[in-house]
C-alpha positions in Angstrom: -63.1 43.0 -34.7 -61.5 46.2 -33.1 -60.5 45.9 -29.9 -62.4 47.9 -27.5 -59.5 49.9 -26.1 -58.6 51.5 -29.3 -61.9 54.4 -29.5 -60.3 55.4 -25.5 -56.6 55.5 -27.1 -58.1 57.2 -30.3 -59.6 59.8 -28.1 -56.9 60.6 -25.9 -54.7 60.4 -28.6 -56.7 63.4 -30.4 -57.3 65.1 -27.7 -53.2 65.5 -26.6 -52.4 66.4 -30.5 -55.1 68.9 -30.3 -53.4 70.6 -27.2 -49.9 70.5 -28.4 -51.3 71.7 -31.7 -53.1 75.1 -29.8 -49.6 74.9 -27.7 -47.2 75.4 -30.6 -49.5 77.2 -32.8 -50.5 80.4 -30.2 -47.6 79.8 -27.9 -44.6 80.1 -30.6 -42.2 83.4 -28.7 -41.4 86.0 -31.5 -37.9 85.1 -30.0 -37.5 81.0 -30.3 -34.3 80.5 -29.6 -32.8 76.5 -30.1 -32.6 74.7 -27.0 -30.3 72.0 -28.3 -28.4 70.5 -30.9 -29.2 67.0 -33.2 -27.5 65.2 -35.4 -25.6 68.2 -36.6 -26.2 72.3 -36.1 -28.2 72.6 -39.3 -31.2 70.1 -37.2 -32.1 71.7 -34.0 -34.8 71.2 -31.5 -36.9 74.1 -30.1 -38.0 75.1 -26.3 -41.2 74.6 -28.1 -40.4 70.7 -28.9 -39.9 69.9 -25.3 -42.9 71.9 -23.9 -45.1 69.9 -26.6 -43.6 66.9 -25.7 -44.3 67.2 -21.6 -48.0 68.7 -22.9 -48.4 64.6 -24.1 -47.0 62.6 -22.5 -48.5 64.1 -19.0 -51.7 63.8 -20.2 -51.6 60.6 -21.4 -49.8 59.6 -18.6 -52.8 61.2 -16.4 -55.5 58.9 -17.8 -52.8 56.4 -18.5 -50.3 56.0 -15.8 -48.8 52.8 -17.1 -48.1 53.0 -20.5 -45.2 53.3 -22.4 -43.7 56.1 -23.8 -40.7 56.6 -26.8 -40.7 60.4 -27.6 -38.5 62.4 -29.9 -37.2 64.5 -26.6 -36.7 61.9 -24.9 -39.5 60.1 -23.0 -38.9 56.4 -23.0 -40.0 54.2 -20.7 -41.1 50.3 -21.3 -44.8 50.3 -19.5 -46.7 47.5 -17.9 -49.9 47.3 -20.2 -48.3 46.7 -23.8 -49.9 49.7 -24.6 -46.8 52.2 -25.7 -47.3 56.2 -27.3 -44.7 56.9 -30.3 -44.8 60.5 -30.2 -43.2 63.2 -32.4 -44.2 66.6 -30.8 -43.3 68.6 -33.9 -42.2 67.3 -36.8 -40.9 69.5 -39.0 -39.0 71.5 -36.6 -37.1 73.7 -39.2 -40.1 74.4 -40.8 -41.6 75.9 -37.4 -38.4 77.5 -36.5 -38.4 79.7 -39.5 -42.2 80.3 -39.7 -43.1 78.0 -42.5 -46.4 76.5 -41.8 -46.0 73.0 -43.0 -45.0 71.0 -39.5 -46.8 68.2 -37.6 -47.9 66.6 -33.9 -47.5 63.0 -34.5 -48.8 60.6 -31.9 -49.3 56.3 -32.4 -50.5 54.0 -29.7 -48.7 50.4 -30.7 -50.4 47.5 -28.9 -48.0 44.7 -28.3 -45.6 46.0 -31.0 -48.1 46.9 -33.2 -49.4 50.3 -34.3 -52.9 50.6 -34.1 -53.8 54.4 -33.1 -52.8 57.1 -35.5 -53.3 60.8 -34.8 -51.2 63.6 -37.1 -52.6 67.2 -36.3 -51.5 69.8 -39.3 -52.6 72.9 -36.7 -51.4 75.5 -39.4 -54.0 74.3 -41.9 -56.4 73.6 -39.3 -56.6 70.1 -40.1 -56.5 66.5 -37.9 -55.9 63.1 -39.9 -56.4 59.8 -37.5 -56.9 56.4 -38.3 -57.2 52.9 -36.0 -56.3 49.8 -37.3 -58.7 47.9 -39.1 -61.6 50.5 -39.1 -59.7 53.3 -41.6 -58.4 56.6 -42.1 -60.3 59.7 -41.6 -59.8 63.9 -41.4 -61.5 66.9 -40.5 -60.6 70.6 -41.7 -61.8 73.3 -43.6 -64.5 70.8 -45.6 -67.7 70.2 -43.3 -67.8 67.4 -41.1 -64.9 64.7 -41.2 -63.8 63.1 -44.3 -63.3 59.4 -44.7 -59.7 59.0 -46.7 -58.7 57.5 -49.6 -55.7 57.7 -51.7 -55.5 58.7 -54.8 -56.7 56.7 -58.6 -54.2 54.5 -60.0 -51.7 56.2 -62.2 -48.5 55.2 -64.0 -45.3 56.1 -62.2 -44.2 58.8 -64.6 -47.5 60.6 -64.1 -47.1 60.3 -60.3 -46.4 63.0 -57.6 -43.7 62.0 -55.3 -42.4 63.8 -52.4 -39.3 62.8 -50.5 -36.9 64.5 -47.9 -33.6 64.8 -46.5 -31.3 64.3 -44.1 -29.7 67.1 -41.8 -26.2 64.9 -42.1 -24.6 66.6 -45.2 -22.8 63.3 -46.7 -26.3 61.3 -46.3 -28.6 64.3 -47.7 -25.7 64.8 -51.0 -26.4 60.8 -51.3 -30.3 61.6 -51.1 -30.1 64.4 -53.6 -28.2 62.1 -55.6 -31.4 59.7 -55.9 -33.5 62.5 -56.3 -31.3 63.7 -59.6 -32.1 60.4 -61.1 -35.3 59.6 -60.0 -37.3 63.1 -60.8 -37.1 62.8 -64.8 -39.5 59.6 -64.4 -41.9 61.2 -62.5 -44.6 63.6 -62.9 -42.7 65.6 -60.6 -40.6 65.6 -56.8 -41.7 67.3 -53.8 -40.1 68.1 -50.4 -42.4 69.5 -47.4 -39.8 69.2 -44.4 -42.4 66.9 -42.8 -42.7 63.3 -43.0 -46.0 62.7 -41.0 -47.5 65.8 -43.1 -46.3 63.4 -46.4 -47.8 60.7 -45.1 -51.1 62.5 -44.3 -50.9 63.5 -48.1 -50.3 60.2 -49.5 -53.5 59.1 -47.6 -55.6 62.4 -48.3 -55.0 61.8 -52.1 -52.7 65.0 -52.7 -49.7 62.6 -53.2 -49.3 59.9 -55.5 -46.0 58.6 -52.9 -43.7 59.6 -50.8 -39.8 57.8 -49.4 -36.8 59.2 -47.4 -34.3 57.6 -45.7 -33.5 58.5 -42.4 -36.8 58.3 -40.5 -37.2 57.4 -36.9 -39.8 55.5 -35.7 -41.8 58.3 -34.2 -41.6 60.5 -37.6 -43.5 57.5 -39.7 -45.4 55.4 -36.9 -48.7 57.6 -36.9 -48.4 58.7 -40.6 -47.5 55.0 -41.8 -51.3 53.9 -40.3 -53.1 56.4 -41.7 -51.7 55.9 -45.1 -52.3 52.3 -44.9 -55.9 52.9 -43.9 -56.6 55.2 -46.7 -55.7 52.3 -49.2 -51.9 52.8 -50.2 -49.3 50.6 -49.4 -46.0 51.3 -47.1 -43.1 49.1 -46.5 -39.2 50.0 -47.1 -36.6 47.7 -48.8 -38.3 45.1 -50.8 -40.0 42.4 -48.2 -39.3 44.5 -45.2 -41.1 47.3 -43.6 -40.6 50.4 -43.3 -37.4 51.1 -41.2 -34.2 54.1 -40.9 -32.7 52.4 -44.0 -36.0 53.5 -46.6 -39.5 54.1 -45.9 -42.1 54.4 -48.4 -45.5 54.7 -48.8 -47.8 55.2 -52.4 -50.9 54.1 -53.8 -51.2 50.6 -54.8 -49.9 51.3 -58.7 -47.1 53.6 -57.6 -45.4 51.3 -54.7 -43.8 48.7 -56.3 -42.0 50.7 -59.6 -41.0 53.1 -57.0 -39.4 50.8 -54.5 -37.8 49.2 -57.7 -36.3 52.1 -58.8 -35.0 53.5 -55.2 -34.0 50.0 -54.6 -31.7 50.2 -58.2 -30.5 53.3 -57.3 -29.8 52.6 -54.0 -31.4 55.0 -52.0 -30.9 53.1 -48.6 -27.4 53.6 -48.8 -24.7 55.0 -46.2 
């Protein structure tokens, strides 16, 4: 039975992605400029990042002054009510900065360690994937009314879609394109959106047969990681572990395990 707390964490959930959705999508300046540095100058973090990122976690932190926070920009903070928010404010950063549509807000409630609230708003195709654990995955957008999720019909790995993305570190993301040389001729064919919770959302929406990268954080796969797993595919990252910084993966039930086969073989998870 679903706990009763998860339709209020659902609903506050939505409700901040929504914001910070309208936030970045109508408040981007003609003149972004990068606030900041990452990992290196080709990954940067925009004005717009942190804004979205204050936009969340204050409201949450309005209705829900003692949870837990870990946020992309920097909100951390343990909590009192085992209730903590994994938030991305935008994912897909680069994509935003150069105008490309295809970015994300991500935001998870975990429950005692466990996700169980997943919300990924996709403001610049107008749609909003969220899931709670136990109950499924569900969207709305440009159909009418809001869609119940389901990946998509078994098929055999070489027929399969896969998406995959890489890392702004130029040795690991020369390693990754290295997997992707070997991996693309036994597949239907390779993708790479610049988003990982917008993958994810795929995978689960059926427009994906799988998706892996290496490199993720736990706030780029927590919300997307539910929502695929509620819409019927399977996630974990090496074999017997989940998903973690070393490989995360997530496909339909026939796709998993010859793709985590074949990234394990060619070693995708390495430094």
């Amino acid at each position: 039975m679903t706990d009763p707390l998860h339709p209020e964490l659902l609903a506050l959930a939505r409700e901040a992605a929504r914001r910070a959705g309208e936030l970045l999508r109508d408040g981007r300046p003609a003149d972004l400029a990068v606030a900041a540095t990452k990992s290196s100058p080709i990954d940067v973090v925009t004005e717009m990042d942190i804004a979205a990122e204050k936009l969340i976690t204050g409201l949450i932190s309005e209705h829900r002054p003692d949870d837990g926070f870990l946020g992309e920009e920097g909100a951390a903070s343990p909590g009192s009510t085992g209730i903590r928010w994994v938030i991305d404010p935008l994912d897909g950063t680069v994509n935003y900065l150069y105008g490309l549509p295809t970015w994300a807000v991500s935001i998870a409630a975990e429950q005692d360690g466990e996700t169980v609230v997943g919300v990924v708003e996709i403001p610049m195709r107008g749609e909003s994937y969220h899931a709670v654990r136990g109950r499924g995955a569900r969207a709305t957008g440009a159909w009418e009314g809001e869609r119940e999720l389901s990946c998509r019909a078994p098929a055999p790995l070489d027929q399969a879609l896969v998406s995959t993305g890489f890392n702004y570190v130029t040795e690991v993301r020369t390693h990754q394109a290295e997997v992707a040389r070997r991996i693309v001729p036994l597949l239907r064919d390779i993708r790479r959106s610049g988003s990982a919770a917008v993958d994810l959302a795929d995978v689960a929406a059926g427009r994906l047969d799988g998706y892996y990268e290496r490199g993720l954080h736990p706030w780029d796969l927590a919300a997307g990681d539910l929502i695929a797993r509620e819409a019927g595919a399977l996630t974990g990252g090496r074999p017997g572990e989940r998903p973690s910084r070393d490989l995360a993966i997530a496909a339909t039930p026939a796709v998993f395990e010859p793709l985590q086969r074949l990234l394990e073989d060619f070693g995708a998870w390495h430094d």
